[in-house]
C-alpha positions as CSV (number, residue, x, y, z in Angstrom):
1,X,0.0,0.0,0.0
2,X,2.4,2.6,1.1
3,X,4.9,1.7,-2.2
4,X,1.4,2.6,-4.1
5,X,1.2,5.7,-3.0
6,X,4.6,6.4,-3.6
7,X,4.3,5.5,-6.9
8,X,1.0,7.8,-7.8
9,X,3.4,10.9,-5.9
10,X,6.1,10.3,-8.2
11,X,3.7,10.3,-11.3
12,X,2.0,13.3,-10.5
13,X,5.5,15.4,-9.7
14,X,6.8,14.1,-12.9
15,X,4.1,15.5,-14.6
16,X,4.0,18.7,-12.9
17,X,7.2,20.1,-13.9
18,X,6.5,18.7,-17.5
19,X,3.5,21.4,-17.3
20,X,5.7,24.1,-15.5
21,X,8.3,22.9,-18.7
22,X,5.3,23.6,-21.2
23,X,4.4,26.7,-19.6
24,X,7.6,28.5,-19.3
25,X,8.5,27.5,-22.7
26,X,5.1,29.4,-24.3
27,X,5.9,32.5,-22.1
28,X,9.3,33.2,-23.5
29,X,9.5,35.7,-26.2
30,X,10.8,35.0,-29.8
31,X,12.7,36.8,-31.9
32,X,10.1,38.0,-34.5
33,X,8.0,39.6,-31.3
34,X,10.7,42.7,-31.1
35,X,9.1,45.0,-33.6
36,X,11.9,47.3,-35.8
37,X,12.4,50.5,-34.1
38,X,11.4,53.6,-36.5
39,X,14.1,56.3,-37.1
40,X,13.9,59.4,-35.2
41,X,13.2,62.6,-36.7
42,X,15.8,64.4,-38.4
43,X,15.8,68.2,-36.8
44,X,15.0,71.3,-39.3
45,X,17.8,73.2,-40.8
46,X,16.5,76.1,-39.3
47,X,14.0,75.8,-36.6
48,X,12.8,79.4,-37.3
49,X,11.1,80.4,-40.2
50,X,12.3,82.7,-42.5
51,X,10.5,85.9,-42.4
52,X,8.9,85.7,-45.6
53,X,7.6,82.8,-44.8
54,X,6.1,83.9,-41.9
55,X,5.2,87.6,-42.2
56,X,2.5,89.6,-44.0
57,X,3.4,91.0,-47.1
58,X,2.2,94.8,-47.3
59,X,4.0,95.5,-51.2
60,X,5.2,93.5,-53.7
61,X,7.8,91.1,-52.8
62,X,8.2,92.9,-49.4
63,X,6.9,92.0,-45.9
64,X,6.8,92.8,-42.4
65,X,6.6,91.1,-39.1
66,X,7.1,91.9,-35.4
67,X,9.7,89.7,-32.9
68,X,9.2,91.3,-29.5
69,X,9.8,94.9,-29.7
70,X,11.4,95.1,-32.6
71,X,9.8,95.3,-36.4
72,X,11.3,93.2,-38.9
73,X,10.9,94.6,-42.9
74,X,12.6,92.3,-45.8
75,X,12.1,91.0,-49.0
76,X,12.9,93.2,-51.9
77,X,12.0,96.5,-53.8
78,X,10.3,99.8,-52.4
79,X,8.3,100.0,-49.2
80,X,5.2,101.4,-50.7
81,X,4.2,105.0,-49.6
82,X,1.2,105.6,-46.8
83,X,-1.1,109.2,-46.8
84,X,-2.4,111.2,-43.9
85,X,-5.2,108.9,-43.6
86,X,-3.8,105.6,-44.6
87,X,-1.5,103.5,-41.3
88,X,1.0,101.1,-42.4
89,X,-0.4,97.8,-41.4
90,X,1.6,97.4,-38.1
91,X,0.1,100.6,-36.5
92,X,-1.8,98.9,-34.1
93,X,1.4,97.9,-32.0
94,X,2.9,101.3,-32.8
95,X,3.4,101.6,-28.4
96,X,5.4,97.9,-28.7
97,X,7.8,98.9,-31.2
98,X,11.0,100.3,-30.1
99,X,13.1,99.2,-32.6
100,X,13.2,98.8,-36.6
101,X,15.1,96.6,-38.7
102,X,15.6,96.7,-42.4
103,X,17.0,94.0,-44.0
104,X,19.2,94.2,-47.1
105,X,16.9,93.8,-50.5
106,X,14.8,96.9,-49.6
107,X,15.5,99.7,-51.8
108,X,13.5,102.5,-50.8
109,X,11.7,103.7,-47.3
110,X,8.4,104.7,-48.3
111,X,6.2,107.7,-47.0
112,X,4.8,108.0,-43.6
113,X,6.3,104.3,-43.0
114,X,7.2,105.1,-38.8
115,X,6.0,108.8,-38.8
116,X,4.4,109.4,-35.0
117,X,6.2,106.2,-33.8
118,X,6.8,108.2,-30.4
119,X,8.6,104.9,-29.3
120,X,10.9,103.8,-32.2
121,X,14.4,104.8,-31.0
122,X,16.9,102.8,-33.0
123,X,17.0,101.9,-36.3
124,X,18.7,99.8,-39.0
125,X,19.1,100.8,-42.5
126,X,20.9,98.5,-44.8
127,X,23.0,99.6,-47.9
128,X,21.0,98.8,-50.4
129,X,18.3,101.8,-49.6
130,X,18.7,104.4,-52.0
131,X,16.1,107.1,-51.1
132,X,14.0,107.6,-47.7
133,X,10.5,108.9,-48.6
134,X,8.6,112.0,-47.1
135,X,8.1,112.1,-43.4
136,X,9.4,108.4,-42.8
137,X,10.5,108.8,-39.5
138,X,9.1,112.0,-38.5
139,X,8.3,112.6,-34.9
140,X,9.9,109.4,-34.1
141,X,12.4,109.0,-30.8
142,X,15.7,107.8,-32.5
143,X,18.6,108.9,-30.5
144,X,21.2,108.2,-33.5
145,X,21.0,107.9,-37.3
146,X,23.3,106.3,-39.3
147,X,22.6,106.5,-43.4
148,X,24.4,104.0,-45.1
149,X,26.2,105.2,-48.3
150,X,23.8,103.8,-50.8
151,X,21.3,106.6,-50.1
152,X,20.9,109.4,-52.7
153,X,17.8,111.5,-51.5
154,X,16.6,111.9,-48.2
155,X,12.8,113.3,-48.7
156,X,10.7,116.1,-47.2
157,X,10.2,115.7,-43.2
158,X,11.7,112.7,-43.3
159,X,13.8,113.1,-39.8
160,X,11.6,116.7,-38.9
161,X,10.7,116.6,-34.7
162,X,13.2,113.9,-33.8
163,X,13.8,115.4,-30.8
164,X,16.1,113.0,-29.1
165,X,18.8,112.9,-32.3
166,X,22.0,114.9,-30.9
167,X,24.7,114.4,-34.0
168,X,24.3,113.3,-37.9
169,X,26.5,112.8,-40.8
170,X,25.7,112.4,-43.7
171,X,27.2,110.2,-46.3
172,X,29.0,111.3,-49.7
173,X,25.8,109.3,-51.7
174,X,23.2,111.7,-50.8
175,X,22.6,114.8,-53.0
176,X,19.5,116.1,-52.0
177,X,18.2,116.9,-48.5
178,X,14.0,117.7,-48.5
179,X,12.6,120.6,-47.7
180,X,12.5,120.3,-43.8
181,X,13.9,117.3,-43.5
182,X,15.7,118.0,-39.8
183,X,13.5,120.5,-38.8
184,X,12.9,120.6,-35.0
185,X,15.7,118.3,-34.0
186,X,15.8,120.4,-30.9
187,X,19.0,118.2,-29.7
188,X,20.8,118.1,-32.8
189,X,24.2,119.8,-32.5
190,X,26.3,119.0,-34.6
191,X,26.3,117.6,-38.7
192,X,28.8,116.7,-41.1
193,X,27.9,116.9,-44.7
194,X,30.2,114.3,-46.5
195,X,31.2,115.6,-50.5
196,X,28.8,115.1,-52.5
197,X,25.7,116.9,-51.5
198,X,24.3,119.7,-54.3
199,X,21.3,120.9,-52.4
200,X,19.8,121.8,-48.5
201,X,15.7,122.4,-48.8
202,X,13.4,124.4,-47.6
203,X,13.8,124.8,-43.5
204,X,16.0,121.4,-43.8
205,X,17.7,122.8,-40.8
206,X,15.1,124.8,-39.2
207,X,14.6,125.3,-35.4
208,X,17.5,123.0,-34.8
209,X,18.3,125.6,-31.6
210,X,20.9,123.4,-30.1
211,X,23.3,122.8,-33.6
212,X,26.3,124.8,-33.4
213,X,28.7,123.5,-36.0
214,X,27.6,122.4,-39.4
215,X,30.2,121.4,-42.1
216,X,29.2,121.6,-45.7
217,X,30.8,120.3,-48.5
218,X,32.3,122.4,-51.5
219,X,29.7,120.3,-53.9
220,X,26.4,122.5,-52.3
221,X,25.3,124.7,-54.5
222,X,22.1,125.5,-53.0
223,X,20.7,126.6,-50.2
224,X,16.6,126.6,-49.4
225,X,14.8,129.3,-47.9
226,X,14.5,129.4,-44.7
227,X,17.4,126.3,-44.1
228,X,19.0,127.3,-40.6
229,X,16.2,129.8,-39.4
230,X,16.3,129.9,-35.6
231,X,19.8,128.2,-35.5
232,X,20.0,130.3,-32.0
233,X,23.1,128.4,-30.9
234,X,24.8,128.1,-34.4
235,X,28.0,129.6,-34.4
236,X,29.9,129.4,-37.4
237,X,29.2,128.5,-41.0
238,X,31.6,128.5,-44.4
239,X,29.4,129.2,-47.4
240,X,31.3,127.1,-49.7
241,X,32.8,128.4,-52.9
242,X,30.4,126.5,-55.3
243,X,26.9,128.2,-53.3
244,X,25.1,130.4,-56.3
245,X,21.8,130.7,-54.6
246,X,21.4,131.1,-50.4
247,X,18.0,131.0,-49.9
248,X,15.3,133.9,-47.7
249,X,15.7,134.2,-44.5
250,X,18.1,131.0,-44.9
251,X,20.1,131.9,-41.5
252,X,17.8,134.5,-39.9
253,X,17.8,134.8,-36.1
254,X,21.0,132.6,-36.4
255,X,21.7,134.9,-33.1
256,X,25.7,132.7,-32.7
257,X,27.2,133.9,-35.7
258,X,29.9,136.9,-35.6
259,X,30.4,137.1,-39.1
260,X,29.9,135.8,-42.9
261,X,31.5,135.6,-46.1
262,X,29.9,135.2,-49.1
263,X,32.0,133.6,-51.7
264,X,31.9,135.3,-55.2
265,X,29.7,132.2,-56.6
266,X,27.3,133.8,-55.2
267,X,25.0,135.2,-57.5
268,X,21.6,135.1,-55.7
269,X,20.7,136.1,-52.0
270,X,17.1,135.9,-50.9
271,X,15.2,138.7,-48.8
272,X,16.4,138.9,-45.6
273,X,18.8,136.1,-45.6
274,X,20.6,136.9,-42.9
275,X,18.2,138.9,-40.8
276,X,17.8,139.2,-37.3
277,X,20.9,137.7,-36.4
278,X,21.6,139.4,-33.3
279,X,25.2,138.6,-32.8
280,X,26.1,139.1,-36.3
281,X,29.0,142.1,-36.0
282,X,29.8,141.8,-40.3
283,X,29.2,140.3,-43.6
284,X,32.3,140.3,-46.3
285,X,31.9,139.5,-49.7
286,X,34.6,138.0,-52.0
287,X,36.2,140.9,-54.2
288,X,34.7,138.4,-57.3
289,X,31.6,138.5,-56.5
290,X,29.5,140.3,-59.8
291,X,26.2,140.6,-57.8
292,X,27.2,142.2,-54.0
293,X,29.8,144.0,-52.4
294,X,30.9,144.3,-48.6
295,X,31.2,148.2,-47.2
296,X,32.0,148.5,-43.5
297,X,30.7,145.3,-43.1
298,X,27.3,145.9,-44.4
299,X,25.7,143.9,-47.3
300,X,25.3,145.4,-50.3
301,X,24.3,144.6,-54.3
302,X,27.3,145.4,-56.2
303,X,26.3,148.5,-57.3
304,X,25.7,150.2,-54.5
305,X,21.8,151.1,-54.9
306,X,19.9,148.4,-52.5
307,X,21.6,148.3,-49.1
308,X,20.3,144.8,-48.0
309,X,22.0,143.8,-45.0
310,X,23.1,145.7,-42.0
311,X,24.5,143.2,-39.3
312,X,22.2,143.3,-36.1
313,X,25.2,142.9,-33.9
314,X,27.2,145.8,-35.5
315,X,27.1,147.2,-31.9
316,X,26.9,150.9,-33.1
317,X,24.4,153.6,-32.0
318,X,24.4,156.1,-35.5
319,X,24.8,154.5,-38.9
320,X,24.4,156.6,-42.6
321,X,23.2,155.1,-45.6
322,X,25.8,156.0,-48.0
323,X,24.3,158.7,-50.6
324,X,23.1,156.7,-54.0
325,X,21.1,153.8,-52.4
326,X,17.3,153.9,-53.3
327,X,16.5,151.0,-51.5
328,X,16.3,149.6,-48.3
329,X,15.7,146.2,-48.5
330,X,13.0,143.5,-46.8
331,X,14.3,142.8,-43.0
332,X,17.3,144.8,-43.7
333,X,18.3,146.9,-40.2
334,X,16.1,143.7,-38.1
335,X,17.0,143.5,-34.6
336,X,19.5,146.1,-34.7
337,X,18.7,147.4,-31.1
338,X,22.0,149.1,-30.5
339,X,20.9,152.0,-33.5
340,X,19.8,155.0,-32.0
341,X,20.0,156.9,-34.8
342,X,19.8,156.9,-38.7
343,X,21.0,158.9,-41.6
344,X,18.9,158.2,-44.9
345,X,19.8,160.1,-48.1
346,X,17.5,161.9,-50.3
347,X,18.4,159.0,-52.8
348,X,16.0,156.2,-51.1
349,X,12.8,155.7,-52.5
350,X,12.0,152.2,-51.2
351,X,12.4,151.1,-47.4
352,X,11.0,147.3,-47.8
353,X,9.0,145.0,-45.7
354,X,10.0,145.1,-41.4
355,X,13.3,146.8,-42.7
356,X,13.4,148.0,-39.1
357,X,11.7,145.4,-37.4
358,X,12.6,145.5,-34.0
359,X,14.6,148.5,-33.9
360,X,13.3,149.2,-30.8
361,X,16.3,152.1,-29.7
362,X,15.3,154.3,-32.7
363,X,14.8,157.3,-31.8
364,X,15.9,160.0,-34.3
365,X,16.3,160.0,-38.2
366,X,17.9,162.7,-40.1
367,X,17.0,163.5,-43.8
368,X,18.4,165.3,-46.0
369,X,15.4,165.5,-48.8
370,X,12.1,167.6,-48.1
371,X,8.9,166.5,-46.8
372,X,7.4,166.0,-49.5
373,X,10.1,163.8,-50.9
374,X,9.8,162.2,-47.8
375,X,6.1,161.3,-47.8
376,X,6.9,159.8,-51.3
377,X,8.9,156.9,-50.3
378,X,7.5,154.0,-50.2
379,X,7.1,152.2,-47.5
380,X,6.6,148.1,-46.4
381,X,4.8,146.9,-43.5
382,X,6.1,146.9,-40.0
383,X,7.9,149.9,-40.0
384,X,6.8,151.4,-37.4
385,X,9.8,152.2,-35.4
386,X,11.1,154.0,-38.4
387,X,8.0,155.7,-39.1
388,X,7.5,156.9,-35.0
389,X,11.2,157.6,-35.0
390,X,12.0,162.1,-34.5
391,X,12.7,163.2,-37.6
392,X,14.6,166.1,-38.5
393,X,16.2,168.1,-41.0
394,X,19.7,167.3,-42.0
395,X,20.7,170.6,-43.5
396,X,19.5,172.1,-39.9
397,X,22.9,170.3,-38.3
């Protein structure tokens, strides 16, 4: 009995660990259950997109985009131009934008592109710009400008109320500055004018109060009315040999200046050019010159008959226009508040437009012709301290 049960024990262990045998043998894996792993990825080129690819095109072939504060433009060609009552598309984040990048391919800034960007204060222009458009940047904050040499023209307003731009030069490319294209750069003082440049607009330079040197080159041959007005703390300026035309009231009030010289190119000088200029002591005029002549200082046309410039800072109390002038010209005695007292020959028919504006110290006038020549001159507007001035007979000295 008991070698019986021994026997079924042994049986049923035998086939026990044939099952655990089977058992183990289907869990193991085989070789055709490891699937082939798939190849990673292979990273971009360039993670970032170019800009074209990602920006909005606002021209043909050019486009825009913003990365943080800073406005990307790129492509190719001319930026096209934007009126008074047309934004460029990225107006709407004008307060985020403090600086602007323009990336090589553009050829041309158009109008009104950044004009009233209050918060733009640096910007990138690459060489192959060839012309900045009217009023591109005006009343924008850049504190310093650099024009790259591939610029010819640099339009109307284009830099005018920049108020936080302290120096410029500009490049020998450029041969046109726009009528007031720096006007109100109250922080501008100084600018270098490479060779090169033919013409300053209209008020280019106007009520840039801080500037007190300027260097132009001997290629200007123009300068626009009005170009330096209010240049308070200008004090120096070489009219270059070259200049045929200086604008109206191109330096008046420029209150720095001590003297001029007019260079005998010179063939044209506007009304009251160089009017007002309080420090102004005298003007000289090269011995060339075909059109105006130099006597004691004061400006004259060359032969003799308009007197058209007497230097407001002449610092003398009596003064006599010489005998032959018959005219007195527009703005010509200005802010002269040291003259006390005038001698004006029988010869003067004319006395122009505030010829004695601001001649606040006149008091006496002497006159040589009757009163009835007298009360035939004529006489311009604002006048009046001439007019209310004693006058007296000259024969009675």
């Amino acid at each position: 009995m008991k070698r019986s049960l021994a026997l079924l024990l042994a049986l049923a262990l035998a086939l026990s660990c044939a099952a655990c045998g089977r058992g183990a043998e289907e869990e193991a894996p085989t070789e055709t259950a490891i699937p082939a792993e798939e190849p990673a990825p292979e990273p971009p080129e360039n993670r970032e997109e170019s800009p074209e690819a990602e920006a909005q095109a606002f021209g043909e072939g050019v486009y825009w985009i913003i990365e943080g504060n800073t406005l990307i433009i790129s492509g190719s060609g001319d930026m096209p131009d934007f009126g008074e009552l047309e934004d460029p598309p990225w107006n709407a984040q004008r307060d985020q934008i403090t600086h602007v990048e323009i990336q090589e391919g553009i050829t041309r800034i158009g109008e009104r592109s950044f004009c009233g960007f209050y918060n733009i204060f640096t910007i990138e222009i690459p060489n192959s710009v060839t012309s900045i458009g009217n009023y591109a940047f005006s009343s924008s904050s850049i504190t310093a400008l650099e024009i790259p040499s591939g610029v010819t023209v640099i339009g109307d307003h284009a830099f005018e109320w920049c108020y936080s731009l302290y120096s410029l030069e500009i490049p020998s490319s450029v041969t046109t500055i726009g009528d007031h294209a720096f006007e109100y750069c109250n922080y501008l003082e100084s600018v270098k004018i490479q060779h090169g440049l033919s013409a300053i607009g209209a008020c280019a330079f106007g009520d840039c109060y801080s500037l007190t040197t300027i260097e132009l080159p001997d290629t200007l041959t123009s300068i626009g009315p009005y170009a330096f007005k209010h240049c308070y703390s200008l004090l120096s300026i070489e009219i270059p040999d070259g200049v045929t035309e200086v604008g109206e009231h191109a330096l008046v009030n420029c209150d720095g200046l001590t003297s001029l010289a007019i260079p005998a190119s010179v063939t044209t000088i506007g009304e009251g050019a160089f009017a007002g200029c309080m420090g102004l002591q005298q003007i000289e005029v090269d011995s060339g010159n075909p059109k105006y002549c130099s006597v004691e200082g004061v400006l004259f046309t060359e032969d003799g008959k308009e007197l058209l410039c007497f230097p407001a800072g002449k610092g003398i109390a009596t003064y006599s226009i010489p005998d032959g002038v018959t005219s007195i010209g527009c703005d010509a005695f200005e802010n002269s508040k040291d003259l006390t007292s005038l001698e004006i020959p029988v010869s003067v028919m004319t006395v122009g437009d505030n010829a004695f504006w601001g001649c606040e110290s006149l008091t006496g006038i002497s006159y040589a012709g009757t009163e009835e020549q007298w009360n035939k001159i004529s006489f311009g507007e604002g006048n009046d301290f001439l007019l209310k001035a004693d006058k007296m007979d000259a024969h009675s000295n």
